[in-house]
TORDRENSE-918917 format. One record per residue (C-alpha): x, y, z; residue in one letter. Coordinates in steps of 0.1 Angstrom, whole numbers. Example, Ala and Ser with C-alpha at 12.3 -4.5 7.8 and 13.67 -1.06 7.14 Angstrom:
2
      u      v      w  residu
    123    -45     78       A
    137    -11     71       S
END
This chain:
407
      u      v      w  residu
    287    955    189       X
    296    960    227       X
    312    988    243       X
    341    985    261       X
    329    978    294       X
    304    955    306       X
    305    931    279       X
    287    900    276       X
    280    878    243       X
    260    893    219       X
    224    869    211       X
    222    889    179       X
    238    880    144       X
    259    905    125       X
    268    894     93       X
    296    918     90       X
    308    935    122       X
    315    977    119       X
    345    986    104       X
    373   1004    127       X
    368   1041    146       X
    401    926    139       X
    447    728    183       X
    493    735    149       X
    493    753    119       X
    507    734     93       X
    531    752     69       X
    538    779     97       X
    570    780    112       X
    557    793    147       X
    580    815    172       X
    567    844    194       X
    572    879    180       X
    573    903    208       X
    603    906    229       X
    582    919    254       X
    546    902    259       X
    552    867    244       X
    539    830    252       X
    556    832    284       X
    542    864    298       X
    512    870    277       X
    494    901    275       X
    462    909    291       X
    439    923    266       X
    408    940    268       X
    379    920    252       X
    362    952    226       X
    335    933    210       X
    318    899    210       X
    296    891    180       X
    279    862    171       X
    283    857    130       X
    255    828    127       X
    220    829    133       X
    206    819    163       X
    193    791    141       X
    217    779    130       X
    237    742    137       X
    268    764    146       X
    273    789    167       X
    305    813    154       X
    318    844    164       X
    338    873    156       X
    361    890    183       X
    374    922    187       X
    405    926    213       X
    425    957    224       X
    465    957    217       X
    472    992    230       X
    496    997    254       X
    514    958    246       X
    536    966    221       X
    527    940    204       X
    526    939    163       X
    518    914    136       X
    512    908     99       X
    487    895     81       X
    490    856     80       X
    499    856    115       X
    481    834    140       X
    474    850    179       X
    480    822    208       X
    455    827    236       X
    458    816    270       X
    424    803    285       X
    412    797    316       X
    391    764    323       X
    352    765    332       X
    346    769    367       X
    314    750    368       X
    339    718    357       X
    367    723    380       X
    337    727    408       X
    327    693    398       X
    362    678    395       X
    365    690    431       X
    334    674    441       X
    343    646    429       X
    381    645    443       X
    360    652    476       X
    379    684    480       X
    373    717    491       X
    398    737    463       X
    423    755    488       X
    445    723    492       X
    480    731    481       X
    494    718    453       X
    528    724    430       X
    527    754    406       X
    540    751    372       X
    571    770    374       X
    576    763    409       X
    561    774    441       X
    526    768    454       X
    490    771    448       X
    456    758    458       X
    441    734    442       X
    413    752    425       X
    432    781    409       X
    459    752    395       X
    429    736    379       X
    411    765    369       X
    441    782    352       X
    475    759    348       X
    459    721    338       X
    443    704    308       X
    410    692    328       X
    388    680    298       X
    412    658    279       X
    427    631    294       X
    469    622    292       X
    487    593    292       X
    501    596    328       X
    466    596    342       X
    453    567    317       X
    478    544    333       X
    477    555    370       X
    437    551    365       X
    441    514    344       X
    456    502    377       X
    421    500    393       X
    397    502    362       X
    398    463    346       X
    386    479    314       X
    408    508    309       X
    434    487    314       X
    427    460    286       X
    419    489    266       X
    455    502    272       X
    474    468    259       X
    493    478    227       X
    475    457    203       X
    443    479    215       X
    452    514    202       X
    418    519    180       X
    393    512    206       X
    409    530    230       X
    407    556    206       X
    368    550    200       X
    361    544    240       X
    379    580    245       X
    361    600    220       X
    335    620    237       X
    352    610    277       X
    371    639    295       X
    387    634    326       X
    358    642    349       X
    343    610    330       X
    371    585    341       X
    371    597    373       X
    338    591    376       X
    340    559    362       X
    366    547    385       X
    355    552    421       X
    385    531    436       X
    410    560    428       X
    415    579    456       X
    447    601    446       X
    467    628    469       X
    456    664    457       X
    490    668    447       X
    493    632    430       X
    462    641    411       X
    477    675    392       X
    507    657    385       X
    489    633    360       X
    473    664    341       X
    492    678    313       X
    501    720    314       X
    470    737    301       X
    483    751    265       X
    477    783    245       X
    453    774    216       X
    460    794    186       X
    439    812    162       X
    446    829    126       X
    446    868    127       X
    413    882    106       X
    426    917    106       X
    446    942     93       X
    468    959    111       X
    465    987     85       X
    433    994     85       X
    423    979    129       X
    445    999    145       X
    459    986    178       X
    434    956    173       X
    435    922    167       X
    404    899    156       X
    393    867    155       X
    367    844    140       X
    362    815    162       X
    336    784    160       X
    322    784    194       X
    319    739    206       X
    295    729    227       X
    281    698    222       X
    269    667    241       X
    284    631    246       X
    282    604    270       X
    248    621    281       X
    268    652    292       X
    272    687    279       X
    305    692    268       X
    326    729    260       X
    357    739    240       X
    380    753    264       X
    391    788    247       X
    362    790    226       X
    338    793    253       X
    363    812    273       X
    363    837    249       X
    327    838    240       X
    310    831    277       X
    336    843    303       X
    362    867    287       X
    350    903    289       X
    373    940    300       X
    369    928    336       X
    380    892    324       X
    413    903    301       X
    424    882    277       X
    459    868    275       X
    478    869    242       X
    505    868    221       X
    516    865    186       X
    530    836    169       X
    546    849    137       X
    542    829    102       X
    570    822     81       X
    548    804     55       X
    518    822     49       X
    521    856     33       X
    507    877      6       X
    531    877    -23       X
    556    908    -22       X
    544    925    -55       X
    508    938    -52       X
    499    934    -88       X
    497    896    -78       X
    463    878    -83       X
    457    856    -57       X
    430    826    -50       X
    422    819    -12       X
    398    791     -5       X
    389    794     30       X
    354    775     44       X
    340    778     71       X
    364    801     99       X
    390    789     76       X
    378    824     60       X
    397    844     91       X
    425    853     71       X
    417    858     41       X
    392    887     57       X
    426    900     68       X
    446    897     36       X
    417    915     16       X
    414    943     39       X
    451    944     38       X
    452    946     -2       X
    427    975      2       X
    446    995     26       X
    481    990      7       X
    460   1000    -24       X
    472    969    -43       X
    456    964    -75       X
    460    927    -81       X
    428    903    -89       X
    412    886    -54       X
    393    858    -59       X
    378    841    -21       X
    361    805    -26       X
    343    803      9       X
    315    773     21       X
    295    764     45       X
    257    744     55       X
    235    772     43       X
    228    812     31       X
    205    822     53       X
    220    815     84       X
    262    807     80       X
    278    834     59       X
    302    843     74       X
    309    885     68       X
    283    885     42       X
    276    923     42       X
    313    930     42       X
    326    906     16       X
    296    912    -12       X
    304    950     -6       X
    339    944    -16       X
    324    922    -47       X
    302    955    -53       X
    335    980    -55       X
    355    950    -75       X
    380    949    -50       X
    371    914    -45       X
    374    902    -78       X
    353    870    -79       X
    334    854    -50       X
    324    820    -52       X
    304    802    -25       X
    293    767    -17       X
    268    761      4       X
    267    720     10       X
    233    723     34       X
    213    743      4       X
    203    717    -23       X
    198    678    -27       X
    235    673    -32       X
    259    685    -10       X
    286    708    -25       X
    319    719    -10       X
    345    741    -23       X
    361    723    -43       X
    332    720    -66       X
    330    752    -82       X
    373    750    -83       X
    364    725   -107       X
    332    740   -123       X
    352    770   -128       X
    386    750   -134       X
    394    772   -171       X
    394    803   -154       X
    408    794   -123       X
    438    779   -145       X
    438    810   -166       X
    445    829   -134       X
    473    804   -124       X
    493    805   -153       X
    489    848   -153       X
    511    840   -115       X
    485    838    -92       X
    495    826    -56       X
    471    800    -40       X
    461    799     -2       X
    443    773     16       X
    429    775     53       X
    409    755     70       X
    403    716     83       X
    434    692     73       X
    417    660     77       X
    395    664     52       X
    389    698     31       X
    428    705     27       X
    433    673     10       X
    402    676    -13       X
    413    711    -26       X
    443    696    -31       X
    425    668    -51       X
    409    694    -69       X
    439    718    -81       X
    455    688    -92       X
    426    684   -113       X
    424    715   -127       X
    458    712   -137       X
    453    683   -158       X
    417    692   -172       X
    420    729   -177       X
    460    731   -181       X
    460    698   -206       X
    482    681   -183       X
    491    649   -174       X
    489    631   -142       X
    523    634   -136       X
    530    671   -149       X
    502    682   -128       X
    522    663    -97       X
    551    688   -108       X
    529    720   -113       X
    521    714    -78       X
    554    710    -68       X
    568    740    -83       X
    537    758    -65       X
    552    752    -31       X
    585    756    -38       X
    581    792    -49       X
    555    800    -22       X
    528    806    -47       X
    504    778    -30       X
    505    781      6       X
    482    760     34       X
    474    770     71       X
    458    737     80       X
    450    723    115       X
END
């Protein structure tokens, strides 16, 4: 845990940070909350605490973050997500400028009008890692191969050559392109707010708001490669670095209106980030309906995620049942849906007494296998047929008792 001032990232691992003195969502209906601070004019806030989650060991590197709301007026609920507004790396726009053979005080347009230089447009304005249409096609005209790659009838290896290629790869791969400074920023698409679901309470974080963010860095193409707000966050952000933020309020992913509710959240990985805040809501409200949390990820000893603070919550039966999958940890990998099957009686016995059922995480892939999964608890557990479980389902969503915040 860092102090206010003179932050930097934490090498240590914290399980479960100290309580208080915490690329579109699917199902959300996003729209800035504050009249005030909003997407537009972001807030600038301080950057409390910085803590690395995994072990230094470990294949991932995630961490929790603490940021300061005080003085912004801004509020939000649990289940909403908090847009922040990075800046890019500077050792990548120092290289984009080396290799656009420019010394960074050129002018250039300024989104919104007016001027600026060159290197504070692509530090804080412009997408600089991922490439947009605009600039595949000005930079087909004098690359042969991007160009075939571009024909219509091409769409999947393009998609394969991309993978892994930012922009400072294309340009170095296409030496005959020579653009004007200002040219050059009008090919790069605005650099947009990535958004990130809430892992506090309100109630019980006071003029706080938290985070639980995978850290990417990774290498491709023989080159080390960074998320853009991830790292921001975790490398640069700090309180002489402030943060900008807003809320973006959800319209489709709530805890149910009557405390007394059971609910089920299944939430791998940092899919787990609000689910941290809907417990720690429940507690503070004093609600006494059943929590059950199924979270997963590689392995025990070095990925879970708020361990201390969830198993305490197991200990004073405020978290009802806990069940974990750890897919690194055995011969066979196992994900969450496996024990929602393995445990598919009770979890339907929990169902039919009104539980609501939550899903966060990864839409590609572990959204659709939960789904997979509840449909077949439906029809093992709940004697159902194929189709009647198709209808269960159904009913689920329409009456907001199974709700997803996938991206």
């Amino acid at each position: 845990m860092h102090a206010a001032l003179g932050l930097s990232p934490n090498s240590g691992v914290s399980t479960s940070p100290p309580g208080p003195a915490q690329p579109v969502l699917e199902t959300q209906s996003l729209a800035p909350k504050s009249e005030g601070f909003s997407r537009l004019n972001p807030f600038p806030a301080v950057l409390l605490s910085n803590c690395r989650l995994t072990a230094e060991e470990s294949g991932k590197e995630v961490r929790h973050f603490e940021l300061s709301l005080e003085g912004s007026g801004l509020d939000y609920e649990v289940g909403d997500a908090l847009g922040v507004q990075p800046t890019n790396c500077p050792a990548l726009v120092d290289e984009l400028l080396q290799t656009l053979r420019c010394d960074g005080e050129e002018a250039v347009p300024a989104i919104g009008g007016g001027e600026s230089s060159l290197r504070k447009a692509l530090s804080a304005s412009y997408e600089i890692t991922r490439p947009g249409p605009e600039l595949l096609q000005r930079l087909a005209e004098v690359n042969s191969g991007l160009r075939a790659l571009l024909k219509h009838d091409r769409k999947e290896d393009l998609k394969l050559w991309l993978r892994g290629r930012e922009v400072i790869d294309l340009l170095l791969e296409t030496p005959g392109f020579n653009p004007t400074t200002t040219e050059f920023v009008g090919l790069l698409k605005p650099l947009m707010p990535r958004l990130y679901s809430i892992s506090s309470s309100p109630r019980v974080h006071t003029g706080q708001v938290h985070l639980t963010v995978g850290i990417v860095r990774h290498t491709s193409h023989g080159r080390g490669r960074k998320g853009v707000c991830s790292t921001f966050l975790a490398d640069r952000a700090a309180s002489r670095i402030p943060v900008p933020v807003f809320v973006q309020m959800s319209h489709g992913f709530r805890l149910p209106p009557d405390g007394d509710t059971p609910i089920i959240m299944v939430g791998p990985g940092t899919g787990v980030a609000p689910f941290r805040a809907f417990l720690h809501e429940r507690q503070a409200t004093g609600s006494k309906g059943r929590n059950w949390l199924f979270f997963g990820e590689q392995h025990a000893a070095t990925d879970f995620y708020y361990r201390d603070e969830l198993q305490a919550m197991v200990a004073s039966k405020h978290l009802t049942k806990l069940s974990t999958a750890f897919s690194r940890d055995q011969a066979d990998k196992i994900y969450v849906q496996d024990p929602m099957r393995e445990e598919s009686a009770e979890l339907w016995a929990w169902l039919e007494a009104g539980a609501h059922f939550y899903v966060c995480g990864d839409a590609s892939r572990m959204a659709r296998d939960v789904d997979a999964a509840l449909h077949h608890v439906i029809e093992t557990a709940g004697r159902k047929s194929r189709e009647q479980a198709v209808d269960f389902v159904q009913q689920l969503r329409a009456t907001k008792r199974y709700q997803r915040d996938v991206y």
